[in-house]
MARVEXSE-562865 format. One record per residue (C-alpha): residue in one letter; x, y, z; residue number from 1. Coordinates in pm, whole numbers, always signed. Layout:
<pts>
PT res      x      y      z   n
PT   A      X      Y      Z NUM
...
</pts>
This chain:
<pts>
PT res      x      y      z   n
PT   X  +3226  -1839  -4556   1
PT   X  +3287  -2038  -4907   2
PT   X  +3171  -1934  -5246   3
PT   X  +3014  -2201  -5200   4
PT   X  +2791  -2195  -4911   5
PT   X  +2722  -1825  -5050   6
PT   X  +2609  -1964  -5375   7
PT   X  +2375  -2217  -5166   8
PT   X  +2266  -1950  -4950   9
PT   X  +2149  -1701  -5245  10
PT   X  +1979  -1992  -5422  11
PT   X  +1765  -2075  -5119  12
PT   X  +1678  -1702  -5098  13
PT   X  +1589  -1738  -5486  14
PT   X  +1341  -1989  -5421  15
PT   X  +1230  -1850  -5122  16
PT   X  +1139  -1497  -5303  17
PT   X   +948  -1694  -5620  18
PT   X   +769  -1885  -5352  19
PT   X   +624  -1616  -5178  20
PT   X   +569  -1398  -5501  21
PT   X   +448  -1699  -5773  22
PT   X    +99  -1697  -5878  23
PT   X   +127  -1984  -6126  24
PT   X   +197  -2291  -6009  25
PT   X   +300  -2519  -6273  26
PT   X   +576  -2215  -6343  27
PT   X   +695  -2150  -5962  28
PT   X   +714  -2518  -5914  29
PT   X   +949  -2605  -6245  30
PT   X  +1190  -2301  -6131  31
PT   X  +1191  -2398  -5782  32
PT   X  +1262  -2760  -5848  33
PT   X  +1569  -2691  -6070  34
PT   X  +1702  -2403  -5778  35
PT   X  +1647  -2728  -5544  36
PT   X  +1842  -2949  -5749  37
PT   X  +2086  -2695  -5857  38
PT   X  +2122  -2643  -5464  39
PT   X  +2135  -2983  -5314  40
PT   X  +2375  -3113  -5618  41
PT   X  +2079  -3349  -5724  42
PT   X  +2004  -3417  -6049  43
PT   X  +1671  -3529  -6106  44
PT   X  +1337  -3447  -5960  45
PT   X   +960  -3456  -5980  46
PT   X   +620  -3335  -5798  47
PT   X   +330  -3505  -5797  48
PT   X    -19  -3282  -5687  49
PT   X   -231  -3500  -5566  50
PT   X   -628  -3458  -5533  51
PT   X   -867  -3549  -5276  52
PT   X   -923  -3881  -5468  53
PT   X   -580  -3945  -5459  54
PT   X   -516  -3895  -5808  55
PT   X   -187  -3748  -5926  56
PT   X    -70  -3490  -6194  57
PT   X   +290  -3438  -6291  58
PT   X   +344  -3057  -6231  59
PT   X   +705  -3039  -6220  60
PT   X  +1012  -3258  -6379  61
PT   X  +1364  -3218  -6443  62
PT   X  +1624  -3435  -6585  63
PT   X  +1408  -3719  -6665  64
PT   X  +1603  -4026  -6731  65
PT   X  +1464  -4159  -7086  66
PT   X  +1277  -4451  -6899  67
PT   X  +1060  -4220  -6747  68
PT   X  +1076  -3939  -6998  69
PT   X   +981  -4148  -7303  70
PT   X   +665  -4118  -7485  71
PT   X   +524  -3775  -7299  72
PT   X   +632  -3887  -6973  73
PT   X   +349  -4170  -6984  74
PT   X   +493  -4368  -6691  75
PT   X   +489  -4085  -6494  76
PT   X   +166  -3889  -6561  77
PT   X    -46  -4294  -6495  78
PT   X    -24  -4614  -6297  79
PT   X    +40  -4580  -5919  80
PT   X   +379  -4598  -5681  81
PT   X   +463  -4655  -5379  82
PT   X   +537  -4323  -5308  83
PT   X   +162  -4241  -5435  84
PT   X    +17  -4485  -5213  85
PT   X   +212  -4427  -4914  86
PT   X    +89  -4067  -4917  87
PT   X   -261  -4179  -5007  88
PT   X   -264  -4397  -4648  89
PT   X   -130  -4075  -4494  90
PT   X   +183  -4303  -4413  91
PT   X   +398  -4031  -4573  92
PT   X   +406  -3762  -4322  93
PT   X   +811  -3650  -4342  94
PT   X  +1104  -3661  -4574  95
PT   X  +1164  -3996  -4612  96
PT   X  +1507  -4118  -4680  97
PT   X  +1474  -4405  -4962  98
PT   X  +1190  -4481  -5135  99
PT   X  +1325  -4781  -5400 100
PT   X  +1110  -4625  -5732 101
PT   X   +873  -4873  -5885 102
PT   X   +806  -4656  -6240 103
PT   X  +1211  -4759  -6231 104
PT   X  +1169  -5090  -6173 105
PT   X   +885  -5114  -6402 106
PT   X  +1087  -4982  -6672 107
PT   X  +1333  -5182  -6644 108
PT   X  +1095  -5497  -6659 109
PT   X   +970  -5393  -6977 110
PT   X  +1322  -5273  -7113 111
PT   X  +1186  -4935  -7153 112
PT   X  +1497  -4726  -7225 113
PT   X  +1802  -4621  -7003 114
PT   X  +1775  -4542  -6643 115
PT   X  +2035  -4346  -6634 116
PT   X  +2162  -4510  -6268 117
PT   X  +1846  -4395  -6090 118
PT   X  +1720  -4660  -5867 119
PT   X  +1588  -4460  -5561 120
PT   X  +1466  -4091  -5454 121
PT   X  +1405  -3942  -5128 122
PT   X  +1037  -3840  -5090 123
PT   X   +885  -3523  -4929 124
PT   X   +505  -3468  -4853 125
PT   X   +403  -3093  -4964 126
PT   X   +140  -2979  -4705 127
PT   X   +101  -2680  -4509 128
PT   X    -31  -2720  -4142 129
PT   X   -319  -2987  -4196 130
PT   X   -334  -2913  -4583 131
PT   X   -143  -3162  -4783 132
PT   X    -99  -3094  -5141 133
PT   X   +152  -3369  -5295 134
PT   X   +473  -3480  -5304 135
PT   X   +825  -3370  -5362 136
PT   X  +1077  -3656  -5510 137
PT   X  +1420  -3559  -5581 138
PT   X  +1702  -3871  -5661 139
PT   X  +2049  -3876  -5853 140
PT   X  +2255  -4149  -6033 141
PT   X  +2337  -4443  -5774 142
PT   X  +2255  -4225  -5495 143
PT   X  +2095  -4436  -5227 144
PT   X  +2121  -4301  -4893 145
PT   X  +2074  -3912  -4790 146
PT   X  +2209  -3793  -4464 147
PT   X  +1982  -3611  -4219 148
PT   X  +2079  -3221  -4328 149
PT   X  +1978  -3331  -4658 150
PT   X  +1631  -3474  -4562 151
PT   X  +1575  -3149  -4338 152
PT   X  +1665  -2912  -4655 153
PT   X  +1413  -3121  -4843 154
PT   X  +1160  -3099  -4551 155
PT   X  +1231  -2670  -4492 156
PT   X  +1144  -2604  -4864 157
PT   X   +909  -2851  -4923 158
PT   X   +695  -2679  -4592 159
PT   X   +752  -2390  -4802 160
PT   X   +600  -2479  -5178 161
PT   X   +291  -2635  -4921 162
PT   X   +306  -2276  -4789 163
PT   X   +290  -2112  -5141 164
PT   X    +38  -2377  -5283 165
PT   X   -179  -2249  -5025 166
PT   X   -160  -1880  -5103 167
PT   X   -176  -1956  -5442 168
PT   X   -468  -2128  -5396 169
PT   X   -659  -1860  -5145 170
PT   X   -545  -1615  -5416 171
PT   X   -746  -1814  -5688 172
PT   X  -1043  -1835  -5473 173
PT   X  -1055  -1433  -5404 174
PT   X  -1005  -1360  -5792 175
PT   X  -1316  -1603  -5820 176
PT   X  -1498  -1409  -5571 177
PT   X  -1377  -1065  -5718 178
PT   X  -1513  -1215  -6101 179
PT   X  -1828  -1329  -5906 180
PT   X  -1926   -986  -5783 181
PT   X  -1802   -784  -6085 182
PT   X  -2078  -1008  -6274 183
PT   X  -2309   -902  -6024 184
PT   X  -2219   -568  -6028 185
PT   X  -2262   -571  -6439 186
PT   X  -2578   -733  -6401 187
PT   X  -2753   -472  -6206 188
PT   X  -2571   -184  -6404 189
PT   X  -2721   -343  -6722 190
PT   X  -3072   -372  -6544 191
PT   X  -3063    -39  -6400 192
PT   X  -2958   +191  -6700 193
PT   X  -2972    -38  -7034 194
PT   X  -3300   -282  -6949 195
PT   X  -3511    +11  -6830 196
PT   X  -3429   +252  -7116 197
PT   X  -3565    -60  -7404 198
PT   X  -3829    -57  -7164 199
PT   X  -3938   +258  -7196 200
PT   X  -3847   +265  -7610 201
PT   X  -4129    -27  -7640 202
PT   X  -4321   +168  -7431 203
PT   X  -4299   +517  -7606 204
PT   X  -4303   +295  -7961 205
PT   X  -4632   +165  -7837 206
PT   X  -4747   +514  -7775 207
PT   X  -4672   +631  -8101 208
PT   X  -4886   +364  -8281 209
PT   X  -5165   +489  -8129 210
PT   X  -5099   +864  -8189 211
PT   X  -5073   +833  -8547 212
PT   X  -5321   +767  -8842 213
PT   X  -5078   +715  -9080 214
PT   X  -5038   +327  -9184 215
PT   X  -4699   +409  -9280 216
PT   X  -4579   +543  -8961 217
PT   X  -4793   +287  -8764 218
PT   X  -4541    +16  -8894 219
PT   X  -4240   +213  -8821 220
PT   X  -4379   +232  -8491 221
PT   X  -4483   -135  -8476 222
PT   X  -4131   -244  -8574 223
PT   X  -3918    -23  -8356 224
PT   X  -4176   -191  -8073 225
PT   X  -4103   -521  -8170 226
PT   X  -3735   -496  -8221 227
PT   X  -3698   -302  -7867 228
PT   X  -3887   -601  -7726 229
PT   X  -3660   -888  -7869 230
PT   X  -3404   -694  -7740 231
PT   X  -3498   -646  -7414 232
PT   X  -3544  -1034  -7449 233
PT   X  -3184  -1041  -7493 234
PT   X  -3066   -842  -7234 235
PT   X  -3261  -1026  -6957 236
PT   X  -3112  -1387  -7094 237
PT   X  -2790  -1177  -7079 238
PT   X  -2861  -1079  -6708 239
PT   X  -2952  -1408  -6596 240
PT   X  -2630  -1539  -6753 241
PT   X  -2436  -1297  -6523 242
PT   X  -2672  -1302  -6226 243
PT   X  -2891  -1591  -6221 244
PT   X  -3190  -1482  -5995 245
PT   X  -3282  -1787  -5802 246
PT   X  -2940  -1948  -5829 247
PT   X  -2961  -1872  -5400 248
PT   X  -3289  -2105  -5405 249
PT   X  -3052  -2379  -5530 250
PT   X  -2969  -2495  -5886 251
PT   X  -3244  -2691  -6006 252
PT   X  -3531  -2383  -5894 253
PT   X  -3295  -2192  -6083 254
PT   X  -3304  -2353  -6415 255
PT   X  -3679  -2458  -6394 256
PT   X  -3677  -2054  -6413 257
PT   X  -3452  -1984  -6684 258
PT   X  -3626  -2259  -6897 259
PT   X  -3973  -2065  -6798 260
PT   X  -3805  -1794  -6896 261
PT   X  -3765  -1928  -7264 262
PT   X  -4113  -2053  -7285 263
PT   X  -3973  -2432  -7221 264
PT   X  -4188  -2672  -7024 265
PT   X  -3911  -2820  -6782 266
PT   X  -3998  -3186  -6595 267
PT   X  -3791  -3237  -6318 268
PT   X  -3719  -3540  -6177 269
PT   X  -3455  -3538  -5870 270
PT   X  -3259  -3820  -5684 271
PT   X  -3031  -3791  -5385 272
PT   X  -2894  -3462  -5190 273
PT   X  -2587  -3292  -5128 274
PT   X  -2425  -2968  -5117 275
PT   X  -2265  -2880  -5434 276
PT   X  -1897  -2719  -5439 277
PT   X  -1922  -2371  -5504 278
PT   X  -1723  -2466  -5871 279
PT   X  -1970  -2795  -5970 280
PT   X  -2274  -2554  -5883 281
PT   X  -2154  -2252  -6121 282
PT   X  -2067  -2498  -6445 283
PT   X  -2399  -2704  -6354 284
PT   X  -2580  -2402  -6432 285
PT   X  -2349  -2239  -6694 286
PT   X  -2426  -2607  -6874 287
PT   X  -2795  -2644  -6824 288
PT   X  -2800  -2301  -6952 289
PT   X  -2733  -2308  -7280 290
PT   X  -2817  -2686  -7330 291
PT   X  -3210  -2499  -7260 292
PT   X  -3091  -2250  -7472 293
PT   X  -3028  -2490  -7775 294
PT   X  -3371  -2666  -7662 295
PT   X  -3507  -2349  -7728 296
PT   X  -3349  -2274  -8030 297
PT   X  -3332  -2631  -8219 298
PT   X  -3511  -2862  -8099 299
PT   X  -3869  -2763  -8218 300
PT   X  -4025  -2867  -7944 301
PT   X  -4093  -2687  -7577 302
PT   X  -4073  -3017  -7354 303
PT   X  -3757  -3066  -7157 304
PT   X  -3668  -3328  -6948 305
PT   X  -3422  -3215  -6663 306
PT   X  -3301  -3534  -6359 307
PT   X  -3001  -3411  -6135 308
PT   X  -2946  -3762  -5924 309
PT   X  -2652  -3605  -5646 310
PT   X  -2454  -3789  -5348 311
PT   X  -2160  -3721  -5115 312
PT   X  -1938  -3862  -5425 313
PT   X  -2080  -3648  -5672 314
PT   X  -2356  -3540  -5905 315
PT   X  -2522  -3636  -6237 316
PT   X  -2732  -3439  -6402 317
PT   X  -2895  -3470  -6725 318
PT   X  -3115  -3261  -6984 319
PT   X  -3332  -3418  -7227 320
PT   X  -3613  -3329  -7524 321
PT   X  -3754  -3484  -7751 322
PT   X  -3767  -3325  -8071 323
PT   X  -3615  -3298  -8411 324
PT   X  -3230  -3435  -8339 325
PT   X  -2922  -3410  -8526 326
PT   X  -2704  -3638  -8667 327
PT   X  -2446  -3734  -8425 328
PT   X  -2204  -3972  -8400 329
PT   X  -1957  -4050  -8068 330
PT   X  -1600  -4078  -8257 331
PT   X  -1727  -3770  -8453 332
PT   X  -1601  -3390  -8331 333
PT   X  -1860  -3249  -8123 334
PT   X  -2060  -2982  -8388 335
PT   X  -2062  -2664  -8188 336
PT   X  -1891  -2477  -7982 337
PT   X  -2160  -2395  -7722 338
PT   X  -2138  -2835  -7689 339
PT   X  -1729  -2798  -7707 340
PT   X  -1773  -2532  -7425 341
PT   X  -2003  -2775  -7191 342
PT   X  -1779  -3063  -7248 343
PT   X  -1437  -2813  -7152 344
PT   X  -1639  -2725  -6848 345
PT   X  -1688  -3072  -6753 346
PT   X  -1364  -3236  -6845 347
PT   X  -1198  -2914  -6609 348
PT   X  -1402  -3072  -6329 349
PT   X  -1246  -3397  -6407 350
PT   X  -1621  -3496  -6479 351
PT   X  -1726  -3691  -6766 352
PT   X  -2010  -3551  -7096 353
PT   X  -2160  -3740  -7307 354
PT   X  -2403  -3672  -7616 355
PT   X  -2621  -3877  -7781 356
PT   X  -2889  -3742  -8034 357
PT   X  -3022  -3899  -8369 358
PT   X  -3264  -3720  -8621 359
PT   X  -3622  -3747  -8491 360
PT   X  -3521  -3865  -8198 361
PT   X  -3401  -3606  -7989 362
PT   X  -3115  -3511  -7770 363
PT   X  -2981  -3611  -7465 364
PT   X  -2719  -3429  -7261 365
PT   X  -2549  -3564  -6921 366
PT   X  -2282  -3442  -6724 367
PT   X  -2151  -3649  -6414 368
PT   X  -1889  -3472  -6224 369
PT   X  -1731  -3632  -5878 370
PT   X  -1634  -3367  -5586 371
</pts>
């Protein structure tokens, strides 16, 4: 056997071994793409994951011509293709040999920069079994035809990064459900041992006011009761946080009991049903959480407004009071970093936030996020 063909052969076991060990996929997908193209004697290739929406994200790139490459890879991270849309219609079901590139031909409408001679790429769906996850595009300078062994290398390791996507992915969703029961497990440790002992300190304060005559050690008393109260305060907000009792009654009973829980007066008013995504449900509530908790804290007023409108496309929800406001404006930076925190759970979602509040008028907080 060549050098050669042993070279080939110990790069395909490369990429084999970081597909079945990888945990991160923007990194095992970059390294596997160059072994691929380092293999094959390519020299330029992309992946696109694509969503349930069919939307695309640019996870992988190498060798870039600067058409494509210019301005932070614009052309390639918006717009559609015909290799986009071909998968999208579930038309793109094997390697396909020539796929003529339209961000190309684009480019070279608008004189964009240099192609480099690419003009085509062969295109490989990523799926595993039923599961499709995106698409594999690999092309090279004036190269427009690729024989069949090429097409069924493509095909064998792009069945494999499908494969790995997959495990990657099942992986994610058991570290979720580890996190998700180490919460729970915290939250009962913390009701069990930490909640029951400030318990019995307000308690055994209370005791001691009435043992004593002395004024002096009365207050002592008094405080130590009323600091071991606001305390245990804190660490039942802090348990709900971790473990929100109710959350298995469904969101909205949930936060109509954490606001309760604040001394808020929550309307409700409710639109449209649907089961929530296990991911939309938990930063739902980790957002109408502390947007109750600022009503609480800022607003100067206990009447909250909460309307969740939900449908097989997604959900909106939004919390509203009408107290004393802040001055807000929408080019400005959002002010705090519990608002910075709802918006970076949104925008993960790919869901939209929005803010609007005005002195002595209130604030309004909405979240829509698709699923």
């Amino acid at each position: 056997m060549s050098d050669d063909k042993y070279q080939k052969i110990s790069i395909l076991k490369e990429i084999a071994e970081l597909l079945n060990e990888g945990t991160d996929t923007k990194n095992v997908l970059r390294v596997v793409l160059k072994k691929l193209l380092q293999v094959t004697g390519l020299q330029t290739g992309w992946i696109f994951l694509i969503d349930n929406d069919g939307m695309h994200q640019l996870a992988a790139d190498e060798a870039l011509p600067p058409a494509l490459a210019n301005d932070q890879k614009r052309r390639m991270c918006h717009g559609k293709c015909w290799c986009v849309n071909k998968y999208n219609n579930l038309q793109l079901t094997k390697a396909t040999n020539i796929i003529e590139c339209k961000r190309i031909e684009d480019a070279l409408d608008e004189d964009a920069g240099e192609t480099c001679g690419l003009t085509h790429h062969a295109t490989v769906p990523l799926r595993a079994g039923q599961e499709r996850f995106g698409i594999l595009n690999v092309g090279a300078p004036n190269k427009t035809h690729f024989e069949k062994n090429e097409l069924d290398l493509l095909e064998a390791v792009a069945y494999q990064i499908g494969t790995a996507l997959k495990r990657i992915k099942l992986t994610q969703r058991e570290q979720e459900t580890a996190l998700v029961t180490e919460r729970n497990r915290l939250a009962r440790d913390l009701h069990d041992s930490v909640n029951q002992l400030l318990f019995s300190l307000s308690l055994t304060a209370r005791a001691g006011v009435e043992m004593t005559e002395s004024t002096e050690v009365k207050q002592t008393f008094t405080y130590i009761q009323d600091m071991a109260q606001e305390a245990l305060g804190e660490m039942r907000a802090l348990i709900w946080q971790l473990r929100p009792e109710g959350l298995e009654n469904g969101l909205i009973s949930a936060l109509r009991s954490y606001a309760e829980m604040l001394g808020l007066s929550i309307h409700t008013k409710l639109t449209g049903a649907a089961s929530l995504p296990g991911k939309v449900e938990e930063a739902l509530w980790r957002i109408g959480q502390e947007a109750l908790a600022n009503c609480k804290k800022h607003s100067q007023t206990t009447e909250v407004l909460l309307c969740f409108q939900a449908s097989e496309g997604g959900v909106n929800m939004t919390i509203k009071d009408k107290g004393c406001g802040f001055h807000y404006e929408e080019n400005l930076e959002i002010p705090s970093l519990g608002l910075r925190n709802m918006k970076k759970r949104t925008e993960a979602l790919k869901g939209t936030f929005y803010l609007q509040s005005s002195p002595g008028f209130g604030t309004e907080i909405g979240v829509r996020i698709p699923f």
